[in-house]
GULUMFI-995952 format. One record per residue (C-alpha): x, y, z. Coordinates in pm, whole numbers, plus 32768, in hexadecimal, padded with zeros to 4 digits. Layout:
+------+------+------+
!   xx !   yy !   zz !
+------+------+------+
!    X !    Y !    Z !
...
+------+------+------+
//
This chain:
+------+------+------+
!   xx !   yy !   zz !
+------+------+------+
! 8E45 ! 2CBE ! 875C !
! 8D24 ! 2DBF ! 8752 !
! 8C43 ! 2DEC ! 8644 !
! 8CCF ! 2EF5 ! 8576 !
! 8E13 ! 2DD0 ! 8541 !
! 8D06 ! 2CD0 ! 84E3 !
! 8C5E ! 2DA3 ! 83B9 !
! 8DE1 ! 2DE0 ! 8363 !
! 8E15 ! 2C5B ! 8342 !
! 8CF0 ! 2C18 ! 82B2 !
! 8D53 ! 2D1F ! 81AC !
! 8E87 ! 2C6E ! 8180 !
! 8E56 ! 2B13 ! 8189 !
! 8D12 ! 2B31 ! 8087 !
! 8E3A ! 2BC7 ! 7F8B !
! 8F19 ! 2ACF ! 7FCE !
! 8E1A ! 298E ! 7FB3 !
! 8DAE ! 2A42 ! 7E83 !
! 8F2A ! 2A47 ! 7DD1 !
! 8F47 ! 28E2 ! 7E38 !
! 8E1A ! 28B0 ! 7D6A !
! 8D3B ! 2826 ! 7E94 !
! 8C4D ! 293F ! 7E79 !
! 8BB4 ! 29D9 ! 7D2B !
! 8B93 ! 2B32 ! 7CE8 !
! 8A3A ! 2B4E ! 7D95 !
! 8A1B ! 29D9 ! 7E17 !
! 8A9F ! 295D ! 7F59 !
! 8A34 ! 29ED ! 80B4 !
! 8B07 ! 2A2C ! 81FF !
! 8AC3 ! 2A9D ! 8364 !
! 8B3F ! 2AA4 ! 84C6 !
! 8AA2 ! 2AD4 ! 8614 !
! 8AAB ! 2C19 ! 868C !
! 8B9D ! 2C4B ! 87BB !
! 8AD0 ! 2D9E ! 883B !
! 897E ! 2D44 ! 8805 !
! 88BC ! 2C10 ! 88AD !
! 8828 ! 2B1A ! 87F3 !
! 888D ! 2BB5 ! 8694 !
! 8957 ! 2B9A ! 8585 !
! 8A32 ! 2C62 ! 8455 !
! 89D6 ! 2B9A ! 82EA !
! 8A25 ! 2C20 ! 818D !
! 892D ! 2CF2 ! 80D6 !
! 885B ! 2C65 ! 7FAD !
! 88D7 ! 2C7E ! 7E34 !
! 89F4 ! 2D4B ! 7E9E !
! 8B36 ! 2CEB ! 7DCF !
! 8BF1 ! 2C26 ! 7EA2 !
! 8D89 ! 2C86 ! 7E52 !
! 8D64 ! 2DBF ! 7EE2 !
! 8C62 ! 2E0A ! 7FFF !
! 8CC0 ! 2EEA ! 811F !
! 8C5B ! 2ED7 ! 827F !
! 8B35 ! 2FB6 ! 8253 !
! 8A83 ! 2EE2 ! 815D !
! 8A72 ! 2DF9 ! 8273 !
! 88F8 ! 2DC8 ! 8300 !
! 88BC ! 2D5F ! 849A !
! 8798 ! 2C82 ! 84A5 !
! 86F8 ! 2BBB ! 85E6 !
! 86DA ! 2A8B ! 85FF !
! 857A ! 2A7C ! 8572 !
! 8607 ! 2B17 ! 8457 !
! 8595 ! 2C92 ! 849A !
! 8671 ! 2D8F ! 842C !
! 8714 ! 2E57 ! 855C !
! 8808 ! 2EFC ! 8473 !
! 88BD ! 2F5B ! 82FC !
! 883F ! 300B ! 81CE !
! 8817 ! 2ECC ! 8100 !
! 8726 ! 2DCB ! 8127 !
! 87CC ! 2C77 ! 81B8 !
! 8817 ! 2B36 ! 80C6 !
! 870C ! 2A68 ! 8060 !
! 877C ! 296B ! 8137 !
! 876E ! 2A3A ! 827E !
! 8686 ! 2914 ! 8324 !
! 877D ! 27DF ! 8342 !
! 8889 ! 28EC ! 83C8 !
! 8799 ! 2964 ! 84AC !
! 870D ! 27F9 ! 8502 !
! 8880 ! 2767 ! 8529 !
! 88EC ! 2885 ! 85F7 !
! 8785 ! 2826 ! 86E3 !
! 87E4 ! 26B0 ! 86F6 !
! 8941 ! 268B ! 86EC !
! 89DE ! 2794 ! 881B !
! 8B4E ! 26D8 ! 87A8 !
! 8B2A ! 2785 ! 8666 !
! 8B76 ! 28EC ! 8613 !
! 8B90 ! 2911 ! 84AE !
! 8B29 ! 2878 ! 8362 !
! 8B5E ! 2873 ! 81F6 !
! 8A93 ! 2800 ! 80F0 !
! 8B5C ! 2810 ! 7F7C !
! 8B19 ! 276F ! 7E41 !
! 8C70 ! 26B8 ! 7E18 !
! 8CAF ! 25EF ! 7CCD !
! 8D3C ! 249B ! 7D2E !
! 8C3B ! 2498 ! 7E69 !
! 8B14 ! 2508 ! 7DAB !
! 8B5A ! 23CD ! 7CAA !
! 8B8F ! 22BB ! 7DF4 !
! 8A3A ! 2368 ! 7E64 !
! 8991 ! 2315 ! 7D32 !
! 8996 ! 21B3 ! 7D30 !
! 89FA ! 2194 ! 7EB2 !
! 8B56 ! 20DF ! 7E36 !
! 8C25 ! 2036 ! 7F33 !
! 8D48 ! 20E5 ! 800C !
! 8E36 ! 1F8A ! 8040 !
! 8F08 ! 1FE4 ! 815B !
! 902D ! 2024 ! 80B0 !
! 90A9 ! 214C ! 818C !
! 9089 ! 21D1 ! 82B7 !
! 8FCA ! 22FD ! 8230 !
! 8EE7 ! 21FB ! 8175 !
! 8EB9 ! 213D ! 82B1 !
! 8DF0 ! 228C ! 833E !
! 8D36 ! 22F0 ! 81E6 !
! 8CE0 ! 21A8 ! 81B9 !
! 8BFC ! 21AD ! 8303 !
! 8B56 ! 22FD ! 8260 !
! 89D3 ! 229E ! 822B !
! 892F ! 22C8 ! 80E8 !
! 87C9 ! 2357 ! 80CA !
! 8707 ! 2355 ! 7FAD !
! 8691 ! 248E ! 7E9F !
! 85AA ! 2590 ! 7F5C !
! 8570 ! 26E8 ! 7E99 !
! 8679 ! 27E2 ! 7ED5 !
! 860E ! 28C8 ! 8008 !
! 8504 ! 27F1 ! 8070 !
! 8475 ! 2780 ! 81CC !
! 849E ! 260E ! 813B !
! 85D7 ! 2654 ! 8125 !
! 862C ! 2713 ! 8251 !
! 855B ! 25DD ! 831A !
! 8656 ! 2500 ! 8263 !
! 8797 ! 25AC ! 82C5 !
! 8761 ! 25D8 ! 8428 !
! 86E2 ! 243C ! 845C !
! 8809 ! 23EB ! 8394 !
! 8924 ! 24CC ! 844D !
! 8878 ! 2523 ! 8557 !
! 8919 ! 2400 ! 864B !
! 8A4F ! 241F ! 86F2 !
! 8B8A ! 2373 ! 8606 !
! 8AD7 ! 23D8 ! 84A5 !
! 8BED ! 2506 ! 8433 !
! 8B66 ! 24DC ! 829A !
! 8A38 ! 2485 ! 81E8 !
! 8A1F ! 2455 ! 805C !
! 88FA ! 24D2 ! 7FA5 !
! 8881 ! 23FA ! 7EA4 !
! 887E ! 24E4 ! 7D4E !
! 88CD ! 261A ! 7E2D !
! 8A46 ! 25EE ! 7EBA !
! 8ACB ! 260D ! 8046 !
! 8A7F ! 267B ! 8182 !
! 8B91 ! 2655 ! 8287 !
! 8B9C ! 26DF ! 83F9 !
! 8CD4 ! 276D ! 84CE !
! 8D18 ! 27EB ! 8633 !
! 8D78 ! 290A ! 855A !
! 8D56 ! 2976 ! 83F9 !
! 8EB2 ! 2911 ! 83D8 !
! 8E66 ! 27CA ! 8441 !
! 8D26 ! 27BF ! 8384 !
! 8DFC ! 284F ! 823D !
! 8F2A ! 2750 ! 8275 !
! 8DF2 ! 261A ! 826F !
! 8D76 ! 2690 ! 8144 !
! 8EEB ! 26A1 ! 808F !
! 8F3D ! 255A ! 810F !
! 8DFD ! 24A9 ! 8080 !
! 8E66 ! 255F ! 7F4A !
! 8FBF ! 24A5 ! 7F10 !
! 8F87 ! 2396 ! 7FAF !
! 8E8D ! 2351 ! 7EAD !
! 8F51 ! 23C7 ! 7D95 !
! 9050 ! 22CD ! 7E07 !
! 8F3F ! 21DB ! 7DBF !
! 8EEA ! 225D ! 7CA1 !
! 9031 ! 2245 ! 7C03 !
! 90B2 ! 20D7 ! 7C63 !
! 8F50 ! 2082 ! 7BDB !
! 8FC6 ! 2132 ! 7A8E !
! 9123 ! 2075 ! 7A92 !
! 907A ! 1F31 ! 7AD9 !
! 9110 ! 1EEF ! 7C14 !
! 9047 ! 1E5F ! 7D49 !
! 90CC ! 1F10 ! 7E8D !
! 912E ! 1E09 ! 7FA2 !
! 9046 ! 1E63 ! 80DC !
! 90E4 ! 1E70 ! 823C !
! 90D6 ! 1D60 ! 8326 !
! 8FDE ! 1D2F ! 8414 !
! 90BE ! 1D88 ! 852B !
! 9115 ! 1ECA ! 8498 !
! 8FAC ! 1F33 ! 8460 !
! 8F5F ! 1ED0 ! 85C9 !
! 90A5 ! 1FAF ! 861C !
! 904A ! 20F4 ! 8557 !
! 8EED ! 2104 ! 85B0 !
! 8F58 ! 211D ! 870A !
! 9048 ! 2231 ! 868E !
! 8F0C ! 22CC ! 85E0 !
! 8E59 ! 22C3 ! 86FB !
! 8F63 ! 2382 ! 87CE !
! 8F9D ! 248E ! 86E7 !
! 8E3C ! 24F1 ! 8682 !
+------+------+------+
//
């Protein structure tokens, strides 16, 4: 993949996180490391609306956040993407949305029973607590959080979700999973039913599968 395919997915992935109702209109951030340039990446620009950017909104930025490239400034949150991308050489792309059903479990840091096997893996996702929007508190709070090798999501307490990918299809499928699982939740909650959790052999069994696939 060269660069020129990357603003192209980012371009189309932001659209379709943003029909899926993952990402507001302006709110919600992705990017991907940059296959041409060292030590770089390709993240969404700031306040742009989000169902229908086009690879040349995208902005390149280093890793210290300077901008290399685009004709829009980067999101707000360029400094965890950047900081991830430093500590965590596994990773190559990120998204950070403001889904419903994740942004509620961040609130009040609710339990993820491991119901599932999707559960099983957003259940390990860390929860940090409420730093202002675009901040170095919360950048600093990101990267300690996500920045070790397993952590593939983080919730943000009153904010919503970061996850992390290989790709930004990766990265994208995370953030959709965390998404239904927890409306799955959500909804046996509603009907009053409590979900039997797997066995202990099972969980022992998937997270080895986890481990293999990530």
């Amino acid at each position: 993949m060269n660069d020129a395919e990357i603003k192209r997915q980012l371009a189309d992935i932001s659209e379709e996180l943003y029909h899926n109702g993952v990402v507001t209109a302006t709110g919600g951030n992705l990017s991907v490391r940059s296959c041409e340039r060292e030590c770089a990446l390709w993240i969404t620009p700031s306040a742009l609306f989000k169902g229908n950017l086009t690879p040349g909104d995208m902005t390149l930025i280093d890793l210290d956040g300077k901008v290399l490239a685009g004709k829009y400034p980067p999101s707000i949150e360029f400094a965890f993407h950047a900081g991830l991308m430093r500590s965590r050489p596994d990773v190559n792309a990120i998204v950070h949305s403001h889904p419903v059903y994740a942004t509620v479990w961040g609130l009040g840091d609710l339990d993820i029973p491991p119901i599932t096997y999707d559960a099983l893996i957003v259940g390990s996702f860390p929860y940090i607590p409420w730093h202002m929007v675009g901040s170095l508190e919360l950048a600093s709070a990101v990267i300690d959080s996500a920045g070790r090798d397993g952590i593939w999501g983080v919730f943000m307490r009153n904010h919503g979700l970061v996850t992390l990918g290989r790709d930004l299809r990766q990265a994208a499928d995370n953030t959709l999973m965390t998404e239904h699982t927890l409306k799955i939740l959500h909804l046996a909650h509603q009907m009053s039913i409590k979900p039997d959790e797997l066995d202990d052999d099972s969980i022992e069994e998937l997270k080895h599968l986890a481990e293999t696939r990530t």
